[in-house]
C-alpha positions, 0 to 999 in steps of 0.5 A, a space after each residue: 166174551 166181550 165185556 163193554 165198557 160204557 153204556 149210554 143212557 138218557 135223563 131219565 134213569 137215575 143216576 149210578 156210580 160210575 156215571 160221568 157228569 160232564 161239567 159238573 158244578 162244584 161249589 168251592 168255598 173260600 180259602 179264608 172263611 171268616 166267621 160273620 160273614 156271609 162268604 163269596 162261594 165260587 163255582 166251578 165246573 168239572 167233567 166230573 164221574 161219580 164215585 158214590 154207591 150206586 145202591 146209596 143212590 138208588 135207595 135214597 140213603 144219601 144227601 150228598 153223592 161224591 165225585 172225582 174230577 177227570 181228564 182226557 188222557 192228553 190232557 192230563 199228559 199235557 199236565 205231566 212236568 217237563 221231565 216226562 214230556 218226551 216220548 220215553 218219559 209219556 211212554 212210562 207214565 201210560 203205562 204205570 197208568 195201565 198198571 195202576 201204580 199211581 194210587 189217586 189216579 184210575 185210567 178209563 177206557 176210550 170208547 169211540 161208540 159212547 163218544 169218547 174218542 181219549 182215554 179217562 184218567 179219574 182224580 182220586 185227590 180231589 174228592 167233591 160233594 154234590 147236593 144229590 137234588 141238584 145233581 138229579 135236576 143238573 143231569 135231567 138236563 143232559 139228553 144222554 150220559 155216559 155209565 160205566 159197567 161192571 166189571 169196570 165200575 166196581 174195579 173204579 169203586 176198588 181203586 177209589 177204596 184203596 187211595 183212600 185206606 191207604 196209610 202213612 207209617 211215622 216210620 219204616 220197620 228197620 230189619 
């Protein structure tokens, strides 16, 4: 049985995990905020996939819905230090991508049909919120979104879960 990743869905519908939000507006405050003074904000914008429960959402449980910034594929190969740019070193970075042994990153599938002609590699490091008003008027606006399905929502949902229980040890056990 065939599972498809995507599926793609008009202004509409409400907005689910796993919905990718492109050019999100992110708010990012100053480095050095100082107390007094009304701070200069700037906004920035990324293709951005929504990483709040859906049943928060649908439900109205929450005021602000959490995404996680992605990449394409080459973009994020492009970004790779020197060292791994050639053939043997991009080939060893897709596939520890494919296994899932880089715990802030979780690659997507391409799927021509819904648009996507590359890969997605989804940022666990850099987590944002998004005023959840805003985010239902900003994606009123786009005709049609991308939504991933389950399975793979919830394997993202997983892979979020885990890079965010992780836990550093002061020290190792020494046996």
């Amino acid at each position: 049985m065939l599972y498809p990743w995507y599926e793609t869905v008009d202004s509409s519908n409400v907005i689910f995990q796993g919905d990718l939000i492109p050019e999100c507006p992110i708010v990012k405050p100053p480095d050095n905020l100082e107390l007094d003074t009304m701070p200069e904000v700037e906004i920035q914008r990324f293709n951005s996939i929504v990483v709040s429960q859906s049943c928060d959402l649908e439900n109205d449980k929450i005021e602000i819905v959490l995404v996680c910034p992605y990449l394409t594929l080459s973009e994020y190969l492009s970004q790779l230090p020197e060292n791994y740019q050639n053939a043997d070193g991009r080939k060893n970075v897709k596939k520890a991508l494919k296994q899932g042994h880089y715990p802030s990153n979780h690659l997507l599938n391409k799927d021509e049909q819904s648009g996507l002609s590359d890969f997605i590699v989804v940022d666990f490091r850099n987590v944002y919120g998004v005023s959840f008003d805003y985010l239902k008027k900003y994606v009123y606006k786009i005709p049609k979104r991308i939504r991933l399905l389950p399975p793979y929502r919830e394997h993202l949902s997983q892979a979020f879960a885990r890079f965010f229980m992780r836990v550093g040890l002061p020290s190792n056990i020494d046996i």
